[in-house]
N, C-alpha and C positions, 0 to 999 in steps of 0.2 A: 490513405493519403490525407496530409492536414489541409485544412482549409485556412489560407490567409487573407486578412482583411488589407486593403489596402485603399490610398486617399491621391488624391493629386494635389498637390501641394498649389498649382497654379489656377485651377476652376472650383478645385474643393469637392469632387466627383471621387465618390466611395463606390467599392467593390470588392465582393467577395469571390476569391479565386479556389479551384481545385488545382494545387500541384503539388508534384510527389518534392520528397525533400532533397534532391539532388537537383531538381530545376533550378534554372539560375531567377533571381527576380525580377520579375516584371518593373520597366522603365517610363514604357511610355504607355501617357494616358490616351485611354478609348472613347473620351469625347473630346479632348480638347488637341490632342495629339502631343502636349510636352511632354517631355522630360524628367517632369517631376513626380510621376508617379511612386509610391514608397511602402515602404511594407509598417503597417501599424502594429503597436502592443496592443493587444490582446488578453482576457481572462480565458484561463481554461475553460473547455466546455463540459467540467465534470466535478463533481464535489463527494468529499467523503464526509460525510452523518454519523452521527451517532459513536457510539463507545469504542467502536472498533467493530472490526467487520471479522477479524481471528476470534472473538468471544463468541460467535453467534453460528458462522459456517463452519462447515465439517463435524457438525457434533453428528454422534452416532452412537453404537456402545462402544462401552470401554476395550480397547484390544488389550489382549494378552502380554505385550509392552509395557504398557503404562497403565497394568493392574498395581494395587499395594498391598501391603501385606498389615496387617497388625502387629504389632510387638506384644506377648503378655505383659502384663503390670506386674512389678517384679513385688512378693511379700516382705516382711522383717527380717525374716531369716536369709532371703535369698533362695530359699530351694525351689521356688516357680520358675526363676530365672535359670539355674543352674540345671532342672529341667529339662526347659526347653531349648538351654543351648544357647544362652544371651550370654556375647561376649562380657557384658558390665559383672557379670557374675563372678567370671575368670580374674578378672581386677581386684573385687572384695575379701 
């Protein structure tokens, strides 16, 4: 449940509420009894740091997914490639 801050517009009496987000908002103020009680803006209460938080969680090893492979380095001739099966071979 969020917590909202709220002010009264007519005594200047702040307070911090627990209600769920379906509650309708709170009207009247709890010291002075008006009507002006109002729901204020607010900063979040949470901050993200740093470079990113996907660079640094979930690392582990590498899974069988997102292994890579090496390519050979193809020679002059072409027959390392031709070899091993590298399409670029079939081309030349």
């Amino acid at each position: 449940m969020p917590i909202y801050a709220y002010k009264c517009g007519a005594c200047g009496h702040a307070k911090d509420v627990l209600q769920k987000m379906s509650d309708a908002p709170l009207t009247d103020c709890p010291a002075c009894g008006g009507a002006a009680f109002s729901k204020q803006l607010t900063a979040p209460g949470f901050q993200l740091k740093g470079s990113g938080w996907y660079a640094t969680d979930f690392k582990g090893g590498a899974s069988s997914s997102t292994s890579t492979a090496t390519a050979p380095a193809c020679d002059a001739d072409g027959s390392a490639c031709a070899a091993a099966g590298c399409p670029a071979a079939a081309e030349a």
